[in-house]
C-alpha positions in Angstrom: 29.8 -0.6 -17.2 32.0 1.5 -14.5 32.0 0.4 -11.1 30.1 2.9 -8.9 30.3 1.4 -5.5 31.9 2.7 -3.0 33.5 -0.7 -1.4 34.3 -2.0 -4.6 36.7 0.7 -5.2 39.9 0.8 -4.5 41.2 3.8 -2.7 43.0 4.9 -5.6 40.1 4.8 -7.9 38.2 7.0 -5.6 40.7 9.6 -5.3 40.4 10.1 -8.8 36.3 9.8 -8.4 36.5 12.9 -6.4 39.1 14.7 -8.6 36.2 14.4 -11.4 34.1 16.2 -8.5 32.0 13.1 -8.8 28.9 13.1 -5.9 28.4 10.5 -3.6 25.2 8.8 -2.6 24.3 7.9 0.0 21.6 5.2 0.4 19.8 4.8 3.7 16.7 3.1 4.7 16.0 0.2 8.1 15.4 -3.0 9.1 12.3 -3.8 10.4 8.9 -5.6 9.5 7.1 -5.5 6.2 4.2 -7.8 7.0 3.9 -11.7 6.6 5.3 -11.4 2.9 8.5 -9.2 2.6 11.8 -9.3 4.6 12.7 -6.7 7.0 15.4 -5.3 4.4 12.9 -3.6 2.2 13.8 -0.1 2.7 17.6 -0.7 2.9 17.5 -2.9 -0.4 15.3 -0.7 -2.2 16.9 2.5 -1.7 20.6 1.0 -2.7 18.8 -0.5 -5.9 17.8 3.3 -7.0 21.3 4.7 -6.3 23.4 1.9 -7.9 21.0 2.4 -10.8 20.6 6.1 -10.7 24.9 6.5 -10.5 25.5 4.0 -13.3 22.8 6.0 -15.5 24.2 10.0 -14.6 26.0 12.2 -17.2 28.3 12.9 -14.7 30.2 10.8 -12.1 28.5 9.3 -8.6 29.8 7.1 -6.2 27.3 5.3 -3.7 28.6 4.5 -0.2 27.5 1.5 1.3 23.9 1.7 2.5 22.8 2.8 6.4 20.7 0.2 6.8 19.2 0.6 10.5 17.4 4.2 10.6 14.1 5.3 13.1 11.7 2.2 13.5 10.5 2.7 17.0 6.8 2.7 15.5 7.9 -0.7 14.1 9.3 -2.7 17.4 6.1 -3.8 18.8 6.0 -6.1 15.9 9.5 -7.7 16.6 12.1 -8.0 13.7 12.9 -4.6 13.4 16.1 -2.3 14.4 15.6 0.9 15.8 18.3 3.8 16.3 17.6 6.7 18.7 17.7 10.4 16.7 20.9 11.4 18.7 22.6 8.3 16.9 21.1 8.2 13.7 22.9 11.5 13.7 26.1 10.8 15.4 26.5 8.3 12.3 25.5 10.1 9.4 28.0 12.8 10.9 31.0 10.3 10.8 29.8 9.0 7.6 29.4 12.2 5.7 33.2 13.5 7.5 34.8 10.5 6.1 33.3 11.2 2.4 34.7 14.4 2.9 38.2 13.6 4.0 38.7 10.9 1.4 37.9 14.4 -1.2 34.5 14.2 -2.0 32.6 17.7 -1.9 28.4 17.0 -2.6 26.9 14.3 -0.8 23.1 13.4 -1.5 21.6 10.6 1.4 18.9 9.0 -0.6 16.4 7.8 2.0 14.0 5.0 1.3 11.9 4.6 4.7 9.1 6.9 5.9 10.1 7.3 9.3 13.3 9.0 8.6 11.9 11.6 6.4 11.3 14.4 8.7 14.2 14.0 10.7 16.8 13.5 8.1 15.3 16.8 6.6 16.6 18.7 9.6 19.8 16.6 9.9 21.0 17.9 6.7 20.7 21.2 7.9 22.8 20.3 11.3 25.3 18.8 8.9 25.7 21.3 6.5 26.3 23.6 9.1 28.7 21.3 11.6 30.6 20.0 7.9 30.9 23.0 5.7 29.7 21.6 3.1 27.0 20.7 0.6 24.6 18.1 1.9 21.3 17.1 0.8 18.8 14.4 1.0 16.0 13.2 -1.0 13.6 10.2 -0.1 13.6 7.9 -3.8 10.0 7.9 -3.6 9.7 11.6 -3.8 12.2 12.3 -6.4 10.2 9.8 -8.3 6.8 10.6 -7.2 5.8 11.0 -10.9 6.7 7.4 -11.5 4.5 6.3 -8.0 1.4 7.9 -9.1 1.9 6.8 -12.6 2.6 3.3 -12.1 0.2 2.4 -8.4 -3.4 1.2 -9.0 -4.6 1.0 -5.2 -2.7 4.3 -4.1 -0.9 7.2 -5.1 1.8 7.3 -3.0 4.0 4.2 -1.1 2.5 3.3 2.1 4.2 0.4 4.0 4.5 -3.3 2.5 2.3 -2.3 0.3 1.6 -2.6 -3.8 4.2 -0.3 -4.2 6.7 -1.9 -1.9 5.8 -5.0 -2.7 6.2 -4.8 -6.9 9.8 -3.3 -6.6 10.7 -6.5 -3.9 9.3 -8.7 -6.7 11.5 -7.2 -9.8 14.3 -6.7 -7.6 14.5 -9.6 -5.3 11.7 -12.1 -6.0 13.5 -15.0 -4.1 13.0 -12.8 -0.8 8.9 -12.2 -1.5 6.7 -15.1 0.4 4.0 -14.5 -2.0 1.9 -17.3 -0.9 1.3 -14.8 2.1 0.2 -12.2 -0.4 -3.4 -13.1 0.5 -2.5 -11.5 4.1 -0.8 -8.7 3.0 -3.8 -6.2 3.3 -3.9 -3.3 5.7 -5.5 0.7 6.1 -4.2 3.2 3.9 -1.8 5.5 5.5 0.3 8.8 4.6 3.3 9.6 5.6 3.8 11.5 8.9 5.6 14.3 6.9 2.4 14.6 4.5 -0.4 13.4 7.7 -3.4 16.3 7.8 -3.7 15.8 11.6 -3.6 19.3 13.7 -1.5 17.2 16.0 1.2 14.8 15.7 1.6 12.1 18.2 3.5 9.4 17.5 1.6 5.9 17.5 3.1 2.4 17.3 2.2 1.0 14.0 0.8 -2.1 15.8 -2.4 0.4 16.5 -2.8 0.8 13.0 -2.7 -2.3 11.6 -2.7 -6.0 13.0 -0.9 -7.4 10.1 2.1 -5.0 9.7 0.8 -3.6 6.2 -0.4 -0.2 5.4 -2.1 -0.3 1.9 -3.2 -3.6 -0.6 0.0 -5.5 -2.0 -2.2 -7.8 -3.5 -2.1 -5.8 -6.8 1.7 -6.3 -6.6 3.4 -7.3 -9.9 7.5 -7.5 -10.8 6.4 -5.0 -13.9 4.9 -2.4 -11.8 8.2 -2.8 -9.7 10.1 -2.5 -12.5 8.7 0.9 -13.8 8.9 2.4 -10.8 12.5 1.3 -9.7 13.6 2.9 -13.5 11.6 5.6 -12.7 12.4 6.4 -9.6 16.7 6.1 -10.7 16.0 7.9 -13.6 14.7 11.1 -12.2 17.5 10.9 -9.6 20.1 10.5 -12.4 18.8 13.3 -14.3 19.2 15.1 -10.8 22.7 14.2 -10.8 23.6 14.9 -14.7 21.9 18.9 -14.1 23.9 19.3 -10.7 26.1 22.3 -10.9 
């Protein structure tokens, strides 16, 4: 199978990726806590796990950049463990990051988030950066390009929440060495939507520690490696058929 990432390449070999026009993803997510039972890496090593899979499986040629893997976690700090960048930044980065792409000849770029707290903002970074780049640059979150999958494949919820069953099954396909699972037990919390999906007339932000004790937003109890499994194929299969119809 071809090599697809970006740091495994040699400079050569990526020259001629972006001759072939090929897109690059770019995976980002952040470090902070999932609870007593998964490592603060979740949303970093689960959204690079959908692009590697997603470029490998395209009709037509991707490259993925090496992951982002701190993103907006202030919600998370109270709890310790986590990483936290401020939205002037998170943008400052992605800027350099997507300018780089594009000077080594690369024309689309896709950011393929994987944490809920970056989903409204990176929405309206793309804009700034298609604007301050000239050039084609969209985002996706892998959980709703594959929100068929989610609903599908979840028992306790339609949707991911936060450590949850969701979380928690693709950790255990992908990475089972990194689940504690005799803290599953623990691993129980409210159910939560997103804040780009919340109901609420008003947003204000609240540290997560206000909504749960434990760090978990949903039941990962229910949790299995072949849940994770379906939804990780899933998930890379509707963002490779994204990337095989691109124009």
């Amino acid at each position: 199978m071809a090599e697809v990432r970006w740091n495994r390449l040699t400079a050569t070999e990526l020259r001629a990726l972006a001759a072939e026009d090929a897109t690059v993803l770019v995976p980002i997510g952040s470090t902070e806590q999932h609870g007593p039972h998964l490592p603060t890496g979740v949303d970093d090593f689960l959204a690079a796990e959908v692009c590697l899979r997603a470029a490998e499986q395209a009709r037509r040629p991707a490259v993925v950049a090496p992951s982002v893997w701190c993103g907006l976690a202030e919600h998370h700090m109270a709890f310790g463990g986590t990483f936290t960048l401020s939205l002037a930044t998170l943008h400052a980065l992605l800027r350099d990051i997507c300018r780089s792409i594009l000077r080594a000849g690369f024309r689309r770029i896709v950011i393929v988030n994987g944490h809920g707290g970056n989903v409204t903002a990176l929405n309206a970074l793309a804009t700034e950066l298609t604007v301050e780049l000239s050039a084609r640059i969209g985002v996706t979150s892998y959980f709703t390009i594959g929100q068929e999958v989610v609903r599908e494949t979840l028992e306790a919820q339609e949707s991911l929440m936060h450590a949850c069953e969701g979380e928690t099954s693709m950790m255990l396909a992908a990475y089972p060495d990194l689940v504690r699972s005799e803290e599953l037990a623990k691993a129980v919390g409210p159910r939560i939507s997103l804040p780009a999906g919340s109901a609420e007339p008003v947003y204000f932000p609240v540290s997560f520690q206000e909504i749960t004790t434990v760090g978990v937003a949903g039941d990962a109890r229910g949790a299995t490696a072949a849940k994770g499994e379906k939804l990780l194929a899933g998930c890379a299969r509707a963002l490779a058929d994204w990337l095989s119809a691109a124009g």
